[in-house]
ZAZALO-254461 format. One record per residue (C-alpha): residue in three letters; x, y, z; residue number from 1. Coordinates in pm, whole numbers, m for minus. Last residue first. Layout:
<"ALA", <X, Y, Z>, NUM>;
...
END
This chain:
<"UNK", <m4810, 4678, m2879>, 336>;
<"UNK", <m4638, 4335, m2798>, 335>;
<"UNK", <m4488, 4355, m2433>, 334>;
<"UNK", <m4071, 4405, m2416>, 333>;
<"UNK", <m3898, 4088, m2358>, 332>;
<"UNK", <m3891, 3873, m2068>, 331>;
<"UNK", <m3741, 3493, m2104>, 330>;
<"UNK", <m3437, 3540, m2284>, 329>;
<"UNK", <m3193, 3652, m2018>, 328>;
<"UNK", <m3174, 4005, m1818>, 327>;
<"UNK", <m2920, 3902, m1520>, 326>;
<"UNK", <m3016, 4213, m1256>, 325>;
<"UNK", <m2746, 4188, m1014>, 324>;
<"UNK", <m2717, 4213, m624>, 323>;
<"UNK", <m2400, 4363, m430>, 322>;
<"UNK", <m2259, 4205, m126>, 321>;
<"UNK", <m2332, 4396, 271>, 320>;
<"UNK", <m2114, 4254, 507>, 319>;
<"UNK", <m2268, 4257, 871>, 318>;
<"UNK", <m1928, 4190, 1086>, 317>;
<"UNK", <m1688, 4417, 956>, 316>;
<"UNK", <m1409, 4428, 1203>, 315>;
<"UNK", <m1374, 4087, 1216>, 314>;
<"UNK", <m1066, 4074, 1498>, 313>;
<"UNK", <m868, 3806, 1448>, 312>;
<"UNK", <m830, 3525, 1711>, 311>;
<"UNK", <m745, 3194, 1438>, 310>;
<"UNK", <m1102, 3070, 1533>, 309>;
<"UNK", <m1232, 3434, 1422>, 308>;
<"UNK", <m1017, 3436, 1090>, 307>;
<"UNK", <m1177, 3065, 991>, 306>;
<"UNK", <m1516, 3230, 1076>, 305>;
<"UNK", <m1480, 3572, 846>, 304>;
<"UNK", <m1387, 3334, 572>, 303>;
<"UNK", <m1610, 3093, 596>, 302>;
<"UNK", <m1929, 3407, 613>, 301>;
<"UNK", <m1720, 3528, 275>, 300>;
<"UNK", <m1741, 3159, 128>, 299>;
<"UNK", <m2080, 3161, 215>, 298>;
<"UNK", <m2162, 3510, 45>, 297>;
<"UNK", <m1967, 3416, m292>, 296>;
<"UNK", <m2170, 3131, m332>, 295>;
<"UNK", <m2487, 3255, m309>, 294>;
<"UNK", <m2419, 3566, m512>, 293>;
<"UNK", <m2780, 3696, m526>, 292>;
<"UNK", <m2845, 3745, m913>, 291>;
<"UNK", <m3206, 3901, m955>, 290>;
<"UNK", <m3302, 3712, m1279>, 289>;
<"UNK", <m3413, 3645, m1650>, 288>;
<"UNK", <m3434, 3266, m1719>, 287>;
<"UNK", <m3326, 3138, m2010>, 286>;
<"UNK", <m3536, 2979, m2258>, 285>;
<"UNK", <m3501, 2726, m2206>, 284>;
<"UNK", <m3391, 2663, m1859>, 283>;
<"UNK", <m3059, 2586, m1820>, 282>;
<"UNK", <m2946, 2940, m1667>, 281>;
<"UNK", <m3195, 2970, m1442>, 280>;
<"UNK", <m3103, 2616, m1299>, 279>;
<"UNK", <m2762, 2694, m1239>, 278>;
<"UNK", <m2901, 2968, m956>, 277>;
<"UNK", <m2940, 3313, m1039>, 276>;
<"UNK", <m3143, 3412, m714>, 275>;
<"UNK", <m3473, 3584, m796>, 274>;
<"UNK", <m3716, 3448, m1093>, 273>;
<"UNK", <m3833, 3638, m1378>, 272>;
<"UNK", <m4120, 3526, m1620>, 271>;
<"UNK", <m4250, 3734, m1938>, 270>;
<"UNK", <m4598, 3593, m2097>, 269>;
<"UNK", <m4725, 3572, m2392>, 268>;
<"UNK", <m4423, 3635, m2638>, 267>;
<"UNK", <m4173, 3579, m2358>, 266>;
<"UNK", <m4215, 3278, m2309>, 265>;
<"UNK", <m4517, 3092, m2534>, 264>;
<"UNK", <m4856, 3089, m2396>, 263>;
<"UNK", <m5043, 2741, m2447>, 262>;
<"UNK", <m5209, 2722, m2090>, 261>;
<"UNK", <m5014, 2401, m1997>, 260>;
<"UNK", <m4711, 2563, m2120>, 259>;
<"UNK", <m4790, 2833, m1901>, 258>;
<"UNK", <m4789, 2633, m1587>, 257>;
<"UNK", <m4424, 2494, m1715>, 256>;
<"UNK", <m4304, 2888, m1707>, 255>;
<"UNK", <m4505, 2945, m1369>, 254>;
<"UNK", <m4309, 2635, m1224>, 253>;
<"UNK", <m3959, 2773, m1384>, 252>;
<"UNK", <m4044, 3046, m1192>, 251>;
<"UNK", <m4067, 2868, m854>, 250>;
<"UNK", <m3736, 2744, m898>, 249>;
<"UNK", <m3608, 3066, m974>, 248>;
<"UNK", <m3727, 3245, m638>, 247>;
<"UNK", <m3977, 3518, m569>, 246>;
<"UNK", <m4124, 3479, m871>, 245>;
<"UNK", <m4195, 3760, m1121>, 244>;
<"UNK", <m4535, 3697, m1354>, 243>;
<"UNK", <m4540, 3921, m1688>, 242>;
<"UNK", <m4850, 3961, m1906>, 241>;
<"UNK", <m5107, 3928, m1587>, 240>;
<"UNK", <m5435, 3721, m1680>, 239>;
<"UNK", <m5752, 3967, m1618>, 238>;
<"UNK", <m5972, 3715, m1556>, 237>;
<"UNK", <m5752, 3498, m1337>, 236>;
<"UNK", <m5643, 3161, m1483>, 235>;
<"UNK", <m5309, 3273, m1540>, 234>;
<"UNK", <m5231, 3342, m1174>, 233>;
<"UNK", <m5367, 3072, m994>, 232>;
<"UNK", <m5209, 2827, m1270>, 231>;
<"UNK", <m4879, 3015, m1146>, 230>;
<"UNK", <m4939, 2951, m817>, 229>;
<"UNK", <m4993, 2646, m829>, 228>;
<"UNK", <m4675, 2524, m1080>, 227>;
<"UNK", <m4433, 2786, m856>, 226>;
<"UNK", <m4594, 2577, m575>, 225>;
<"UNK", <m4428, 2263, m699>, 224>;
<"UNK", <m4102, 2419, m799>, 223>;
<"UNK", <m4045, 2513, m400>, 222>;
<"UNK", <m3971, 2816, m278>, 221>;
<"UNK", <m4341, 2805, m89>, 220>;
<"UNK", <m4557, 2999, m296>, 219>;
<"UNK", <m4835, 3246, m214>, 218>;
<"UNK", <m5011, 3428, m506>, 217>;
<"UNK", <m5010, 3801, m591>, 216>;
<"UNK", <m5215, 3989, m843>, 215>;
<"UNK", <m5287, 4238, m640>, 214>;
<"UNK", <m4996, 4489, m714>, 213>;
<"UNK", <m5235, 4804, m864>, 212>;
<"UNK", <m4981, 5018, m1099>, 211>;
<"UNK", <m4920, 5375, m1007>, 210>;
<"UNK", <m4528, 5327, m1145>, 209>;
<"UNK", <m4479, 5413, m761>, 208>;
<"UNK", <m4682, 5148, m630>, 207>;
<"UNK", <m4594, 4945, m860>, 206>;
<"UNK", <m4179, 4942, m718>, 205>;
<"UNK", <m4263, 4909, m388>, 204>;
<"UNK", <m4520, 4646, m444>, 203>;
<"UNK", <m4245, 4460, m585>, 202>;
<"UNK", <m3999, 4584, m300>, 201>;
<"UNK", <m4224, 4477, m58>, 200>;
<"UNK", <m4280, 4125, m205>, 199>;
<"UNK", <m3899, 4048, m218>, 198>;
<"UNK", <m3864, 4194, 146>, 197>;
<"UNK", <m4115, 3978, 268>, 196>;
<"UNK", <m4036, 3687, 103>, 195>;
<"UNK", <m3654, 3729, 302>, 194>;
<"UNK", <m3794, 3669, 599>, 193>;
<"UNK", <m3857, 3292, 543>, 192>;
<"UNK", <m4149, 3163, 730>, 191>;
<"UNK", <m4380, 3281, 495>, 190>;
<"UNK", <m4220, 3049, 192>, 189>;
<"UNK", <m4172, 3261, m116>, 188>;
<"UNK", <m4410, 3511, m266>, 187>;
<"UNK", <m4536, 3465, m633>, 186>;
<"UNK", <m4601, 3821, m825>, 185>;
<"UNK", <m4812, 3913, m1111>, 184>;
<"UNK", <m4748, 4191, m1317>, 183>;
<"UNK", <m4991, 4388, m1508>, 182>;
<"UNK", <m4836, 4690, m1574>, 181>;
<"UNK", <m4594, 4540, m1823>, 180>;
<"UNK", <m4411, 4802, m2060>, 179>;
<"UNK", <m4036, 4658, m2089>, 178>;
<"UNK", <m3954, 4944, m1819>, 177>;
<"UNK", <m4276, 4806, m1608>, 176>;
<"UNK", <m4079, 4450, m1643>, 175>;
<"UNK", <m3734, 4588, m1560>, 174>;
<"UNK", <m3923, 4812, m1242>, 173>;
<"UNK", <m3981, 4471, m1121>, 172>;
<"UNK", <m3634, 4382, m1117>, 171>;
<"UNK", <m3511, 4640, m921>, 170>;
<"UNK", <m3778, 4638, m668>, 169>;
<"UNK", <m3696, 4323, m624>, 168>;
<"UNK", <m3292, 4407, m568>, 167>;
<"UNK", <m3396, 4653, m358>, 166>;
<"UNK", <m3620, 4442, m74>, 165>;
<"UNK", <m3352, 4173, m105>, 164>;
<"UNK", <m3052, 4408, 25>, 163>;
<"UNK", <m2787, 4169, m12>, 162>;
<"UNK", <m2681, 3943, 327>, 161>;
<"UNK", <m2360, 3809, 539>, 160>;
<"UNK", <m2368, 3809, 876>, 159>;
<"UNK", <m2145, 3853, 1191>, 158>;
<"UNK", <m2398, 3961, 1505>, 157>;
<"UNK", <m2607, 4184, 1677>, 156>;
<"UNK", <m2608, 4417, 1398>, 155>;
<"UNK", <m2841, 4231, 1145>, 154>;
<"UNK", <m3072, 4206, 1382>, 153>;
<"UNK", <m3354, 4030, 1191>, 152>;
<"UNK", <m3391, 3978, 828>, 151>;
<"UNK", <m3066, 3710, 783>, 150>;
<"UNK", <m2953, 3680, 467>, 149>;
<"UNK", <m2651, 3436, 538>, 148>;
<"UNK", <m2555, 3422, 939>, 147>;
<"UNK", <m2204, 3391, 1102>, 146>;
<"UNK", <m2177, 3108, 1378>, 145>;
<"UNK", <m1919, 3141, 1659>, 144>;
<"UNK", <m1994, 2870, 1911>, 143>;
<"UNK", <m2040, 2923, 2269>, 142>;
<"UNK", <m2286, 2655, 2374>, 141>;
<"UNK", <m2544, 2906, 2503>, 140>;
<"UNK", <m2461, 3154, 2189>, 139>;
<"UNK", <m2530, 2862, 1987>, 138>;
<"UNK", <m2850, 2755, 2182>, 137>;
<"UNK", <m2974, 3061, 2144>, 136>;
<"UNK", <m2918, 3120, 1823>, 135>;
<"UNK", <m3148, 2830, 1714>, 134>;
<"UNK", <m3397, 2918, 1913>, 133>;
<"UNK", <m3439, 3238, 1761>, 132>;
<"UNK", <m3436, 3122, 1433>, 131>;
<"UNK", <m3352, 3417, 1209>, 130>;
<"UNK", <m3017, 3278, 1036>, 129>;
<"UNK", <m3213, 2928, 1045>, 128>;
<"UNK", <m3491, 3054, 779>, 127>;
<"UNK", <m3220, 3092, 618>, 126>;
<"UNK", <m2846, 2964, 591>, 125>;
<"UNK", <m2602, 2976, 876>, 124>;
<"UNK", <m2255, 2897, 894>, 123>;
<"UNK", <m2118, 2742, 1219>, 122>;
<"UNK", <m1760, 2763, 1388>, 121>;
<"UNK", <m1477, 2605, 1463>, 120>;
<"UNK", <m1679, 2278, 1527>, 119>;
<"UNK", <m1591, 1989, 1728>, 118>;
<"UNK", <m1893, 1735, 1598>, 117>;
<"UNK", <m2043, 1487, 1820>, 116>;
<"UNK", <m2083, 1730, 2107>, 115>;
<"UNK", <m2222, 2044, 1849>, 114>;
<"UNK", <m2455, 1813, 1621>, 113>;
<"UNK", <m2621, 1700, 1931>, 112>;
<"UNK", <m2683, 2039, 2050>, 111>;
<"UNK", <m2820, 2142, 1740>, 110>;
<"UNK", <m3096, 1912, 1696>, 109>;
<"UNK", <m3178, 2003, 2019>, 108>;
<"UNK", <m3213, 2361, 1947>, 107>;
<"UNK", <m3394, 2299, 1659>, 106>;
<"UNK", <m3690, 2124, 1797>, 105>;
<"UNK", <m3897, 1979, 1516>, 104>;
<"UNK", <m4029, 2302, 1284>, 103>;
<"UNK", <m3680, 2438, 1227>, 102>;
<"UNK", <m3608, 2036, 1088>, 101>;
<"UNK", <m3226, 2031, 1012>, 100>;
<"UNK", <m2928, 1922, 766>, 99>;
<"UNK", <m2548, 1870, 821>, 98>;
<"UNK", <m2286, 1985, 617>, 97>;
<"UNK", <m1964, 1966, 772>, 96>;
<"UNK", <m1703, 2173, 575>, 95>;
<"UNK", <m1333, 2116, 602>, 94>;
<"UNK", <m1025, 2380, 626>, 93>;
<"UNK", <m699, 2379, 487>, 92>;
<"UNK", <m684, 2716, 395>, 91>;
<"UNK", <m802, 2700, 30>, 90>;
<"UNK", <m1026, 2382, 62>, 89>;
<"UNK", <m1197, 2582, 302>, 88>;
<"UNK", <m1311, 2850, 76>, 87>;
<"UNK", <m1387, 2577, m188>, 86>;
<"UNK", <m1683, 2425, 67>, 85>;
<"UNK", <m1831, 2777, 139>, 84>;
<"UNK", <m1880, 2871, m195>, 83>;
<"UNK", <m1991, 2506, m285>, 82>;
<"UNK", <m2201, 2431, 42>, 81>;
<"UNK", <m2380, 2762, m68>, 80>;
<"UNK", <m2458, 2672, m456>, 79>;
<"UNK", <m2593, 2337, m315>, 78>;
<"UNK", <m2813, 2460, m65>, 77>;
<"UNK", <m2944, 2729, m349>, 76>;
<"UNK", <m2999, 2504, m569>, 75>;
<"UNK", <m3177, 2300, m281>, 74>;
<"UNK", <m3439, 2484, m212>, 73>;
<"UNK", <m3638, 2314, 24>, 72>;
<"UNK", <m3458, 2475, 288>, 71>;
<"UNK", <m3345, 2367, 632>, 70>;
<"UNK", <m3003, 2450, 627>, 69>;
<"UNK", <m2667, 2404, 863>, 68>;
<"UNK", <m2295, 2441, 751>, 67>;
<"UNK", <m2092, 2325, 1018>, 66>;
<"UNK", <m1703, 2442, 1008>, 65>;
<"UNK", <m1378, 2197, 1074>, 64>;
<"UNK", <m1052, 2315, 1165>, 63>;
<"UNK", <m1083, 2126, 1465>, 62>;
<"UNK", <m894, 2418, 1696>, 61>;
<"UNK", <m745, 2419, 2031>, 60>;
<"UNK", <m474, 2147, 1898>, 59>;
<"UNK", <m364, 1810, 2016>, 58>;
<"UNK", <m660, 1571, 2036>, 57>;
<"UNK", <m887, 1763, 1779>, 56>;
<"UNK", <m594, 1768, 1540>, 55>;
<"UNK", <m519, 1379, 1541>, 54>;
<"UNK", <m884, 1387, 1386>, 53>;
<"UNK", <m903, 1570, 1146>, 52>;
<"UNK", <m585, 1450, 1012>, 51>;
<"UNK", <m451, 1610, 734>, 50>;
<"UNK", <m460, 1534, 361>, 49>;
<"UNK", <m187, 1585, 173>, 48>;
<"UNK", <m265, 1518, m256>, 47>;
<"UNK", <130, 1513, m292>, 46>;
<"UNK", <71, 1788, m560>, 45>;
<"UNK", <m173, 1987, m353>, 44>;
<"UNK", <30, 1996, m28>, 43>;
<"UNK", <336, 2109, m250>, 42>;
<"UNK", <118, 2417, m411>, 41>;
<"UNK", <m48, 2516, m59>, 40>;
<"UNK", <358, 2518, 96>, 39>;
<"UNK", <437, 2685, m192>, 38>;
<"UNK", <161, 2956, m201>, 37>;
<"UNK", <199, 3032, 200>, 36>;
<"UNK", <604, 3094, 147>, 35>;
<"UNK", <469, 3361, m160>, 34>;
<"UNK", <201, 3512, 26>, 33>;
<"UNK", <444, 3497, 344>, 32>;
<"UNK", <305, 3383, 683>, 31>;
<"UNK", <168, 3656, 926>, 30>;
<"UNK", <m158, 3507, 956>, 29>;
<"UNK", <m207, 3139, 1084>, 28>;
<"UNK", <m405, 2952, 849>, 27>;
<"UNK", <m379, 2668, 1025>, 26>;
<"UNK", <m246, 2511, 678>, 25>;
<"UNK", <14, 2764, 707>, 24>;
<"UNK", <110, 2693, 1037>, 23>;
<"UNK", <194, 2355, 1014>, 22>;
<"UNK", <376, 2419, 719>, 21>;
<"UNK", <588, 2684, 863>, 20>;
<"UNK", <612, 2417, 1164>, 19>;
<"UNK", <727, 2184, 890>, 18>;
<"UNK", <1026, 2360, 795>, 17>;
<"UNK", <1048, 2529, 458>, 16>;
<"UNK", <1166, 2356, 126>, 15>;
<"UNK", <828, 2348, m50>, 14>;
<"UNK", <832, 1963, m79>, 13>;
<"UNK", <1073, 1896, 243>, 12>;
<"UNK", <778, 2031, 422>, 11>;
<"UNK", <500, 1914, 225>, 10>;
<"UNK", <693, 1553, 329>, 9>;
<"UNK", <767, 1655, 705>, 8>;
<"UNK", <353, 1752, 677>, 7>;
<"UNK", <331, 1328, 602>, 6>;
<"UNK", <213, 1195, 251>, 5>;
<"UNK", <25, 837, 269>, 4>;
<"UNK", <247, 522, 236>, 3>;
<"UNK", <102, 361, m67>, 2>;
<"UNK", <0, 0, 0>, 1>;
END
């Protein structure tokens, strides 16, 4: 069998001692870019892997980080674990990803993934980054946990968020600018904050093009109710000539609801969604989109984790990232 690599081997690699390697892959500031880039380049080529393990006996860190969600959508699960995932990769760190009920007893839940797992630190992912129970019971247990698109309190604590309520306004005043006025609107799940803001900036935004915003149905983030809802929608008397969802998955449910109606996209009917996952992009035809960088803000909350367990100072702890508007094939400007 293949002996596996050692750190005296990444050592010997990079020609540096192996407490510079040690300390490098603890991500221990005050190394040199270019020392830090050889030790990561000889690691990679030898394919090192530490052990998790051995660390927890001998060090005051695991180097490991829990990502928790409860969310039915799981593009944007996936596009999170990936940000956050490749962030660690970089500094030697490894992502836990462990899923929970909010409606079963989170707290628990989270105790028990706490003692069997020696975490570093714990990111966040809504509705969890406003469960109150849930923060409780990680302030209780003292572990540093950074929150993605939280609603609540965005000052009491690291998090990581865009500013939901503008980017839908944004994207609703693309439709009016393409000539809709009616425009129909699905709202995400009502236990996530962040439907809220989405449907306040849409009514927001028709309010002040003096447009009525009652054509609104509830959704649940889920491809499912982007179906119901938008069969809700279309079959109303006065059928709305652009729909915006307050997700992509539930958009590409209106868009197969108006198959079943017969309406071609965007000649009938304009559909935008709100995230930019992969699947907006695979659609056909495209989907347009508010772009929330998903994968950018987990591997930021990583980041600002892996420097609290090394004893930095975060200095900015509620980190504001910038939204897009992706226009794609699916809204064009209404027929005349």
């Amino acid at each position: 069998m293949t002996r596996q690599p050692t750190i005296k081997d990444v050592a010997t690699r990079a020609e540096v001692s192996f407490k510079t390697v040690s300390r490098v892959l603890n991500g221990e500031p005050h190394v040199r870019k270019e020392v830090r880039d050889r030790v990561l380049a000889a690691a990679a080529e030898l394919d090192y892997r530490p052990n998790i393990a051995a660390r927890g006996l001998i060090g005051a860190r695991s180097r490991l980080i829990g990502f928790l969600y409860d969310n039915p959508n799981y593009s944007y699960v996936t596009e999170g674990e990936i940000g956050a995932l490749l962030r660690c990769r970089d500094v030697g760190y490894h992502l836990a990803i462990e899923p929970v009920d909010s409606q079963a007893g989170i707290g628990r839940q989270i105790e028990q993934i706490i003692a069997s797992l020696r975490l570093d630190g714990v990111i966040l992912t809504p509705p969890i980054s406003d469960d109150a129970e849930a923060l409780e019971a990680l302030d209780r247990l003292g572990v540093p946990h950074v929150r993605i698109a939280p609603v609540a309190a965005r000052d009491q604590g690291p998090c990581v968020y865009i500013d939901d309520t503008e980017a839908a306004h944004a994207l609703t005043r693309h439709l009016l600018d393409l000539g809709h006025h009616a425009i129909g609107f699905v709202q995400g799940h009502p236990d996530h904050g962040a439907s809220h803001m989405r449907l306040s900036g849409f009514e927001a935004a028709m309010r002040e093009a003096g447009q009525p915003a009652t054509a609104i149905a509830q959704g649940y983030f889920t491809f499912e109710s982007g179906i119901e809802a938008g069969r809700r929608l279309l079959s109303a008397p006065a059928r709305p000539t652009a729909i915006f969802a307050a997700n992509d998955k539930m958009a590409l449910g209106v868009m197969a609801a108006a198959r079943e109606f017969d309406l071609s996209i965007p000649g009938d009917l304009s559909v935008a969604g709100f995230d930019d996952t992969r699947a907006a992009q695979m659609s056909w035809p495209q989907l347009t989109t508010a772009r929330q960088p998903i994968d950018e803000m987990c591997a930021v909350a990583a980041d600002m984790l892996i420097a609290m367990a090394a004893g930095e100072v975060v200095e900015d702890r509620a980190r504001k990232l910038a939204f897009e508007i992706r226009v794609r094939a699916s809204t064009a400007r209404i027929a005349a």
